[in-house]
C-alpha positions as CSV (number, residue, x, y, z in Angstrom):
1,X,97.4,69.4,135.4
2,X,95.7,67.8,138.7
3,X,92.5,69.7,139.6
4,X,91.6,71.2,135.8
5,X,88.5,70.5,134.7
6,X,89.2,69.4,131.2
7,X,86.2,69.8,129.2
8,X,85.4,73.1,130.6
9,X,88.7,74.6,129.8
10,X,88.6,73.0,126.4
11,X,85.0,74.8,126.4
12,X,86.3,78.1,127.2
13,X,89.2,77.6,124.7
14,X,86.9,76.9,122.3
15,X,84.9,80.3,123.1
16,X,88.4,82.1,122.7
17,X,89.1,80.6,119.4
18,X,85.8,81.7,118.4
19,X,86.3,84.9,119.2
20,X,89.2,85.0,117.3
21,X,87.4,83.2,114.3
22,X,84.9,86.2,114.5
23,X,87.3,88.5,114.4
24,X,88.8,87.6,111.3
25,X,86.0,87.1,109.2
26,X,83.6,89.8,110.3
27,X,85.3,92.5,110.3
28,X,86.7,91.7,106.8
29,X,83.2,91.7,105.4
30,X,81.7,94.7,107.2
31,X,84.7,96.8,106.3
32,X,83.4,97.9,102.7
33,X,80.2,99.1,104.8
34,X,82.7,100.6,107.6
35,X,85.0,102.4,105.0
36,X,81.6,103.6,102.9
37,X,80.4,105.2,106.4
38,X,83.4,106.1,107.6
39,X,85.5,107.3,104.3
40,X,89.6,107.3,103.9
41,X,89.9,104.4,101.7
42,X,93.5,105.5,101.5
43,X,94.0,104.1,105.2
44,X,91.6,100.7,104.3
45,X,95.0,98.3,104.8
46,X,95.5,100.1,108.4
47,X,92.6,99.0,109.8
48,X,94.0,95.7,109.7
49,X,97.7,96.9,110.2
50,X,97.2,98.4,113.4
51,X,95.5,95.2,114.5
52,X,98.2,92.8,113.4
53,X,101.4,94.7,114.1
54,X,100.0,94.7,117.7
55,X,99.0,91.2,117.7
56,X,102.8,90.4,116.0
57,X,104.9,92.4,118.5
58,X,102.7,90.9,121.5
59,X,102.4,87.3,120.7
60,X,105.9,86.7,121.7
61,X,106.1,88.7,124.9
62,X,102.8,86.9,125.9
63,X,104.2,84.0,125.2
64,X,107.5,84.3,127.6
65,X,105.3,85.6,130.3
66,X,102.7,82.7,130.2
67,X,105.7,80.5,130.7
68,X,107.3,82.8,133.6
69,X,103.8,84.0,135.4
70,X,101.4,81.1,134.4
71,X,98.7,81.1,131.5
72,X,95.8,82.3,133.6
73,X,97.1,85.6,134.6
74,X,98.6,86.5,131.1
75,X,95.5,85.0,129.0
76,X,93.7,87.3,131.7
77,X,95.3,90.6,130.6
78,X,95.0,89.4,126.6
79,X,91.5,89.1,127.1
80,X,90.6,92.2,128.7
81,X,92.6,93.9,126.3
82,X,91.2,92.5,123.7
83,X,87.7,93.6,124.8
84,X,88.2,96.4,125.4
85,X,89.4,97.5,122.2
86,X,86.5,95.7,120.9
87,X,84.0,98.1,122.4
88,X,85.6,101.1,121.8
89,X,85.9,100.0,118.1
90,X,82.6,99.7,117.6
91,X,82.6,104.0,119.3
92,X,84.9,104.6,116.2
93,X,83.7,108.1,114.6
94,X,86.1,108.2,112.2
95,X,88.6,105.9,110.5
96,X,91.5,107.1,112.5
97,X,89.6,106.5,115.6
98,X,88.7,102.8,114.3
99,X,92.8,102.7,113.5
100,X,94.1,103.4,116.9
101,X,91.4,101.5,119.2
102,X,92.3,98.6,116.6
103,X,95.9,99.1,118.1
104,X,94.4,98.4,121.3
105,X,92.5,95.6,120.4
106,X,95.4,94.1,118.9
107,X,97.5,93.8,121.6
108,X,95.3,92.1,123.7
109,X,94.6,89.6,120.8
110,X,98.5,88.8,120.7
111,X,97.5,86.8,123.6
112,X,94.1,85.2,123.4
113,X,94.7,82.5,120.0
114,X,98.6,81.6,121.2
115,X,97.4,80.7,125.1
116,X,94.4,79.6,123.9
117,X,96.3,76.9,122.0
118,X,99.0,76.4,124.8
119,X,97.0,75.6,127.7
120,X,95.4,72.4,125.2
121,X,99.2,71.9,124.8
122,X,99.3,71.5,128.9
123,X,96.7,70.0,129.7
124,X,96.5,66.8,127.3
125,X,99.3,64.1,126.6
126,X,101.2,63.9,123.6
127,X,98.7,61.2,122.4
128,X,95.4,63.0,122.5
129,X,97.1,66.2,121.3
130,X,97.0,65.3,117.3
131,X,92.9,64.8,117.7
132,X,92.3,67.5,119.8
133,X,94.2,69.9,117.9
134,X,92.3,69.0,115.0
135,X,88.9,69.3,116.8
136,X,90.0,72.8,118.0
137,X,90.8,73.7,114.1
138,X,87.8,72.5,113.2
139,X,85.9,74.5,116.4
140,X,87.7,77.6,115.0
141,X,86.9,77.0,111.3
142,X,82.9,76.1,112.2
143,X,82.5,79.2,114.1
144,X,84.2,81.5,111.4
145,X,81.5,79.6,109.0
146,X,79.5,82.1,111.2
147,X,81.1,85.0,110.5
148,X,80.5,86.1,107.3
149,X,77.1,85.8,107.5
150,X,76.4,87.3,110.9
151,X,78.6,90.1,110.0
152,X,76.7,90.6,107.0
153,X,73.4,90.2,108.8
154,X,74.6,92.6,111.4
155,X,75.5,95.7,108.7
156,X,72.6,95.8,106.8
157,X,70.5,95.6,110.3
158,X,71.4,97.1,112.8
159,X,74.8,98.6,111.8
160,X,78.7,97.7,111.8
161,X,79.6,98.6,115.4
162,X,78.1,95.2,116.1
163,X,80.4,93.7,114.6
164,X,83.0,94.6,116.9
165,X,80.4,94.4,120.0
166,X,79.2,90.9,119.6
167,X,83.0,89.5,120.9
168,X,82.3,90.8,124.4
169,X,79.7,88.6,125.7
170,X,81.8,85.7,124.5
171,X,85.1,86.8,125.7
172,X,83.9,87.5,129.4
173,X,82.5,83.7,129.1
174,X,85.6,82.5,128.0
175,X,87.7,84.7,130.5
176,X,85.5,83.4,133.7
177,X,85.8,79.7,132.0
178,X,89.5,79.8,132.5
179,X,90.1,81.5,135.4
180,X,87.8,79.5,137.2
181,X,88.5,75.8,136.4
182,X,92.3,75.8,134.9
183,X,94.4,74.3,137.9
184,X,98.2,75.5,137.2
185,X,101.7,74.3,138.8
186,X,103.4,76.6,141.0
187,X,105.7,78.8,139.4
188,X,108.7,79.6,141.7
189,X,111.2,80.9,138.7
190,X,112.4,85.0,139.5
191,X,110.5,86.6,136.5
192,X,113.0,88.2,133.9
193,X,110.9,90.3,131.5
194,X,112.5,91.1,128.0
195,X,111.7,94.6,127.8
196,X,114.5,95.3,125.6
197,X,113.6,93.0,123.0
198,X,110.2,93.9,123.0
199,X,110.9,97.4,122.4
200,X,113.2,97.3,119.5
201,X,110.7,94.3,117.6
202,X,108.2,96.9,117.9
203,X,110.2,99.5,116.5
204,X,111.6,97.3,113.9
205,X,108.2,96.3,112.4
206,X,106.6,100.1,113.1
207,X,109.2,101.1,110.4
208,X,108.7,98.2,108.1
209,X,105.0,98.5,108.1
210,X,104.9,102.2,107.7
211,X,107.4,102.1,104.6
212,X,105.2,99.1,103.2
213,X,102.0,100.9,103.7
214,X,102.8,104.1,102.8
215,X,105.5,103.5,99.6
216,X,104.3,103.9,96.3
217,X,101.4,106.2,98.1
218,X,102.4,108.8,100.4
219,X,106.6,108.6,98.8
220,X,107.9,107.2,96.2
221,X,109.4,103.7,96.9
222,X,112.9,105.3,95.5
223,X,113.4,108.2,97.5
224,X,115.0,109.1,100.5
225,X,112.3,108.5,103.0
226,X,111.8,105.1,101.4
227,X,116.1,104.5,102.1
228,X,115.5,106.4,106.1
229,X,112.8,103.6,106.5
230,X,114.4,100.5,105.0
231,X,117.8,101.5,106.7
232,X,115.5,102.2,110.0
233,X,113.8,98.6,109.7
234,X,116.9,96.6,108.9
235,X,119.1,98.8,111.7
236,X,115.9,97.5,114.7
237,X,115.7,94.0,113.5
238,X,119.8,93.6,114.3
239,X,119.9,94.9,117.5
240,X,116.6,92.7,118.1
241,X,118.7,89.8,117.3
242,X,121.6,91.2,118.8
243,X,119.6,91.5,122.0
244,X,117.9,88.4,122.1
245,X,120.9,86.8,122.1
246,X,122.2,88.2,125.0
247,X,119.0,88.0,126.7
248,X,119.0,86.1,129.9
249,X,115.6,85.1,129.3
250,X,114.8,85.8,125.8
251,X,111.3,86.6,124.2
252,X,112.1,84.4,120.9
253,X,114.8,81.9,122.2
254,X,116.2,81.3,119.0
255,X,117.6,77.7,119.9
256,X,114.0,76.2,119.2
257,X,114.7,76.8,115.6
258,X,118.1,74.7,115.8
259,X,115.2,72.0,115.2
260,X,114.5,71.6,111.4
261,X,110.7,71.3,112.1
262,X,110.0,74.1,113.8
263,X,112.2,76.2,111.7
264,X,110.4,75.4,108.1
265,X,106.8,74.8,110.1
266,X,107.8,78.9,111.1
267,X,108.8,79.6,107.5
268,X,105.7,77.9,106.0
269,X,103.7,79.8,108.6
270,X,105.2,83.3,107.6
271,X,103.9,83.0,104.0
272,X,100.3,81.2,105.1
273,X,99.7,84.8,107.2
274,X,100.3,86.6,103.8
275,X,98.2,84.4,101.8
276,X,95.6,84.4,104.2
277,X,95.5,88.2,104.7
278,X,95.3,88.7,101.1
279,X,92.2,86.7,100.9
280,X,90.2,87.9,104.0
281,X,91.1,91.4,103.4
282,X,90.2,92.1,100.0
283,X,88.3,89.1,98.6
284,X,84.6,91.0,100.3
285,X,86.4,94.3,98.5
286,X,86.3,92.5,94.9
287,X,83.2,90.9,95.2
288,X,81.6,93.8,96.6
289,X,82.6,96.6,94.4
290,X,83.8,94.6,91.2
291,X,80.9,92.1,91.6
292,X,78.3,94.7,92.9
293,X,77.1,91.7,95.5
294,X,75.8,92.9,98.8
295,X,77.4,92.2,102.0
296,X,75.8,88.8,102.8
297,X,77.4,87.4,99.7
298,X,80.4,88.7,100.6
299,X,80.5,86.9,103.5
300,X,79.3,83.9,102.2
301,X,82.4,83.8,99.6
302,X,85.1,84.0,102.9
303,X,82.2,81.6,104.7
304,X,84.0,79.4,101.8
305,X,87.0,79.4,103.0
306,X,85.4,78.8,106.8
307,X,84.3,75.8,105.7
308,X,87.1,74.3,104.3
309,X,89.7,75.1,107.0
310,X,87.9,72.8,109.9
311,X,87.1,70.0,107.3
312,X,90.7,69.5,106.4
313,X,91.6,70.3,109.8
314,X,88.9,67.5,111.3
315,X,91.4,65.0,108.8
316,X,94.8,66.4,109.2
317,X,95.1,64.8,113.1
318,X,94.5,61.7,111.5
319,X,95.9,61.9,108.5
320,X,99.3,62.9,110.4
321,X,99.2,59.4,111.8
322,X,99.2,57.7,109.0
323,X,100.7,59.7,106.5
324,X,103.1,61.8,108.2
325,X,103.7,65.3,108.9
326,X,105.7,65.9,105.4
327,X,102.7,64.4,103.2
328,X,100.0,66.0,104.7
329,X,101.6,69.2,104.7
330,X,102.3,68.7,101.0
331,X,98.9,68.3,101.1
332,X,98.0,71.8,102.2
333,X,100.3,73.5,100.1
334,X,98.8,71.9,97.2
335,X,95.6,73.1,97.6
336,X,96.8,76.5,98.6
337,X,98.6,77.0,95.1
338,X,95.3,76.0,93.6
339,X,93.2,78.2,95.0
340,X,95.9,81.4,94.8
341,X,95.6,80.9,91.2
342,X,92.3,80.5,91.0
343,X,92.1,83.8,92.2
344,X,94.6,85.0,89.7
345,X,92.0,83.5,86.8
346,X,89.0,85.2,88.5
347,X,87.3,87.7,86.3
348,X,84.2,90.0,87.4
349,X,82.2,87.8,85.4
350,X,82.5,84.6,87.0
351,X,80.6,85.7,89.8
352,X,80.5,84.9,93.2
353,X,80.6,80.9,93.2
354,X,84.1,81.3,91.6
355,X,85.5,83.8,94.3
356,X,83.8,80.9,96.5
357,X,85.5,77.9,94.9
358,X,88.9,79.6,95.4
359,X,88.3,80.4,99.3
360,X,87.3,77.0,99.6
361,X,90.6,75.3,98.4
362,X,92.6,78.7,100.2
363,X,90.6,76.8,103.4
364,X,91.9,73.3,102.9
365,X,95.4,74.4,102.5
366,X,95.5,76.0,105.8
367,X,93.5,73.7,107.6
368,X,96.0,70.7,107.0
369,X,99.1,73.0,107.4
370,X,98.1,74.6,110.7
371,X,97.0,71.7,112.4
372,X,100.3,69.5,112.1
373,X,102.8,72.4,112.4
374,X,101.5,73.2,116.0
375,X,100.9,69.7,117.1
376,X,105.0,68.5,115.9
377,X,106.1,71.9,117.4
378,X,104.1,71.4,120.7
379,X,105.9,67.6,120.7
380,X,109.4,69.0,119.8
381,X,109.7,71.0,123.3
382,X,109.2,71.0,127.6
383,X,106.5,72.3,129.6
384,X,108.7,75.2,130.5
385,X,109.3,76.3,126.3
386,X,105.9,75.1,124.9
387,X,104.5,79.0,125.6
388,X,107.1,80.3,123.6
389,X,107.4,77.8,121.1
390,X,103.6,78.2,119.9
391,X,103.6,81.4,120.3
392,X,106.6,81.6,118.0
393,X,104.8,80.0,115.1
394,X,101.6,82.2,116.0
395,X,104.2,85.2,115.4
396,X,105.6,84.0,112.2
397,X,101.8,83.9,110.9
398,X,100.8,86.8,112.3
399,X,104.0,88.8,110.6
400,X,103.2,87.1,107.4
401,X,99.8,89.0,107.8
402,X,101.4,92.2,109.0
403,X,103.9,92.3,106.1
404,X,101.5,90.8,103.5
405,X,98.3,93.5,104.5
406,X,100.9,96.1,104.2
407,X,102.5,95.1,101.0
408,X,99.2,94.4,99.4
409,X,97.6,97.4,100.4
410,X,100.5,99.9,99.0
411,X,100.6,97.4,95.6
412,X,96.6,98.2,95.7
413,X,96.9,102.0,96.2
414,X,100.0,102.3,94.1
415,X,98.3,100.1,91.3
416,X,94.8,102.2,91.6
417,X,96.5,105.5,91.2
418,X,99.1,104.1,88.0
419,X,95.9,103.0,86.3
420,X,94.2,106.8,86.8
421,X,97.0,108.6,85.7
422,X,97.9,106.1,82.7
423,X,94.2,106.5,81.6
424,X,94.3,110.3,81.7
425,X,91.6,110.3,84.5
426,X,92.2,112.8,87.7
427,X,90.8,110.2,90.1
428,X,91.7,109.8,93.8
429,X,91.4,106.6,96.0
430,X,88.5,108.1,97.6
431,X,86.6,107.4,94.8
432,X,86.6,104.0,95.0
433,X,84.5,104.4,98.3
434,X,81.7,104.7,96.1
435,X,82.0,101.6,95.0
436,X,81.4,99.5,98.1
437,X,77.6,101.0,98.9
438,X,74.9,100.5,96.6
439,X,73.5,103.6,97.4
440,X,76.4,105.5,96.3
441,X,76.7,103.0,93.5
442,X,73.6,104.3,92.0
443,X,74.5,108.0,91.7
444,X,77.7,107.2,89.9
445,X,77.0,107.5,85.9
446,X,77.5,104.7,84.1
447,X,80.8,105.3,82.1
448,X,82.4,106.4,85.5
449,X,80.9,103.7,87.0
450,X,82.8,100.7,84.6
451,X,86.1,102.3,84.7
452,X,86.2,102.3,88.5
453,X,85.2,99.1,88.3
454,X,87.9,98.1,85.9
455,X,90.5,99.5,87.8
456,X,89.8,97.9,91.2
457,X,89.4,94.4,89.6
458,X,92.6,94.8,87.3
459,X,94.7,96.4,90.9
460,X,93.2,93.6,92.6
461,X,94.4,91.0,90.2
462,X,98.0,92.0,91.2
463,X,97.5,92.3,94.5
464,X,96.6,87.8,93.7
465,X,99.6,87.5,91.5
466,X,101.8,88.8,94.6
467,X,99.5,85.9,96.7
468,X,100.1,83.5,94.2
469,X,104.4,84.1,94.2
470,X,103.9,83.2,98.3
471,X,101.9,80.0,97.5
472,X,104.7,78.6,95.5
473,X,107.2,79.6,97.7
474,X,105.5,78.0,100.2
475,X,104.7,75.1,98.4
476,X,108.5,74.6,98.2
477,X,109.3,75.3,101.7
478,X,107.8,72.4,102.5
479,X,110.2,70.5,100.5
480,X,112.6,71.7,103.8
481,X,111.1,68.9,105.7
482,X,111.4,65.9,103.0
483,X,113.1,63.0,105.1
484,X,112.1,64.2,108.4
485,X,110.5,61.5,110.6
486,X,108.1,64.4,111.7
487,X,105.0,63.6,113.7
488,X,104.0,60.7,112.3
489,X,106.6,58.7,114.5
490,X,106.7,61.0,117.6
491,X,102.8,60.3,118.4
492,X,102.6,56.7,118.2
């Protein structure tokens, strides 16, 4: 684009992906302190469902209306969004507070990684777009490294809300960085908003998430509610498709799946967001409360994972060039079945270098699959469908996370409360709060004390066999692309 200052929007890119870097690893280690504080472990999983479903249902709309109003204005409104929610997190005084300003932080983050991504797609050539994507994966994965540890620093200083507080600062940076020096073509299309579509996506995953949260817990997963739900879901995500295809301008235009590398790169994606999900949302929970390590180890067992992502991702741009797009991704899934069973293996014993190991291969699986599935989709399609396109994958990882911190967290509650009642104990979830603060660690006697123990690491070790099942079936998606010429051909 003639007058865009490269390196300075590829700076303020790089703030954004930080920001959403921070985001993820953070708040997943300060949310044993946030849920000891706070209470209702009950509603743990919705602190990051109310996030994600937001993100999910937005990341498509944002992406049509970057490609009908420009990437400025829309990145704009993410961003402001996104902050905004931010602070008032950090205001939460209860965990239904936290829940619902997470909502609002999550659909301004439905915005802020998918633009963030397309306007690299923009602004560089075909050619320079397999390194650069790589460096940005590698930008995201070094400043998650961070992460843990500041987020750890942060909760036993000067207290959680900085957790949520310490993206502002950043995000006006990146916002101003944008605005200012991003030169963009002149859009003359007439704007034709999907409203429709948006509305019954949101409805349709409301209903899904809900049942998956709340099955098992709240109802039993066999009872009418349970059908209402299901029936509910199933009913929404028709008429989504049913709309979408009469769309004139569709939010997910489903022909860009006709092509056989977006559409498995999209399935792949779906069950990464799950695995992923399943490891930043409960791995600090196990090594906290199972492990009895503060929160700075925590963080440095998902720091792990940080660390492995932008090292495989810093090789997958080049590795895609000589390889190809099939064998590298084989690549990733390979080391993302390893490390899922890993996990599966881990006993509270092992200690934290284990839980470390694991997140480290769960890192190099990602950051080899991520890079090449948004660099070949990015090269499959115009100027005009590139927004949607990326932000298409973006959603397909994102519902992966939405449907996997939802199934995971029912399996977790549902397994918790099995185990009390088949030991003959008259526990509630809420006991488990204890478990995350030392503090409250101490006043628990000692008997008491091993059997919670025992019951969170044994709930959390199905919660890892459900992660493992989506590794394989990932692994074997990948198969989808065997014979494809891929990227390997496109970028030369």
């Amino acid at each position: 684009m003639e007058g865009t200052k490269k390196p300075l929007v590829l700076a303020s890119v790089m703030l954004a992906m930080f920001v959403s870097a921070v985001e993820a690893t953070i708040v997943s280690t300060a949310m044993p302190s946030i849920s000891a504080e706070l209470g209702g472990f009950s509603k743990y999983s919705w602190v990051f469902s109310a996030y994600l479903l937001m993100s999910t249902v937005t990341v498509l709309l944002y992406g049509k209306l970057s490609d009908i109003f420009g990437r400025k204005r829309i990145f704009a409104v993410g961003m402001l969004l996104f902050l905004l929610g931010s602070l008032l997190c950090g205001l939460a005084n209860s965990i239904d507070e936290l829940i619902f300003y997470r909502f609002i932080q999550g659909m301004g983050a439905g915005a802020v990684m998918p633009i963030a991504t397309t306007i690299v797609g923009d602004i560089y050539s075909r050619e320079e777009r397999a390194k650069i994507q790589g460096y940005l994966s590698s930008v995201w994965g070094i400043s998650a490294v961070t992460g843990p540890a500041i987020g750890g620093i942060l909760v036993v200083t000067i207290g959680w809300e900085y957790v949520f507080w310490i993206n502002l600062p950043l995000g006006i940076i990146s916002l101003l960085g944008v605005l200012l020096f991003l030169k963009e073509p002149v859009n003359t299309k007439k704007p034709v908003i999907d409203y429709k579509g948006a509305a019954l996506l949101t409805a349709a995953l409301s209903t899904m998430l809900y049942l998956l949260v709340e099955g098992g817990v709240s109802f039993d997963w066999f009872s009418t509610k349970s059908l209402i739900l299901l029936t509910a879901s199933i009913l929404f995500f028709v008429l989504f498709i049913w709309a979408e295809r009469k769309a004139v301008d569709p939010m997910m235009p489903f022909e860009i799946w006709r092509n056989k590398t977006i559409f498995y790169a999209n399935l792949v994606s779906l069950t990464n967001g799950v695995i992923l999900i399943a490891i930043s949302s409960y791995l600090p929970t196990y090594v906290t409360g199972v492990m009895e390590q503060p929160a700075a180890i925590a963080g440095f067992t998902l720091t792990a994972m940080s660390v492995g992502w932008p090292l495989a991702a810093f090789f997958s741009g080049r590795l895609l060039l000589k390889i190809g797009y099939f064998k590298t991704s084989i690549a990733g899934g390979a080391f993302l079945l390893i490390g899922s069973l890993l996990f599966v293996l881990m006993q509270p014993g092992f200690g934290p270098l284990w839980a470390a190991m694991s997140s480290f291969s769960i890192g190099l699986g990602m950051g080899l699959t991520s890079t090449v599935f948004i660099v070949a989709i990015q090269a499959a399609v115009s100027y005009e469908q590139r927004g949607s396109a990326t932000a298409s994958n973006m959603f397909m990882r994102n519902l992966g996370s939405t449907i996997g911190v939802a199934l995971l967290g029912s399996i977790l509650n549902s397994s918790l409360l099995r185990y009390f009642a088949d030991s003959g104990q008259n526990y509630s979830l809420s006991a488990i709060n204890d478990l995350l603060s030392a503090d409250a660690r101490a006043g628990i006697q000692v008997e008491s004390l091993r059997f919670l123990q025992q019951a969170l690491a044994e709930s959390l070790q199905h919660v890892y066999l459900v992660t493992a099942f989506f590794a394989l079936l990932s692994f074997i998606l990948i198969f989808g692309l065997r014979g494809k010429k891929g990227v390997k051909s496109r970028v030369k």
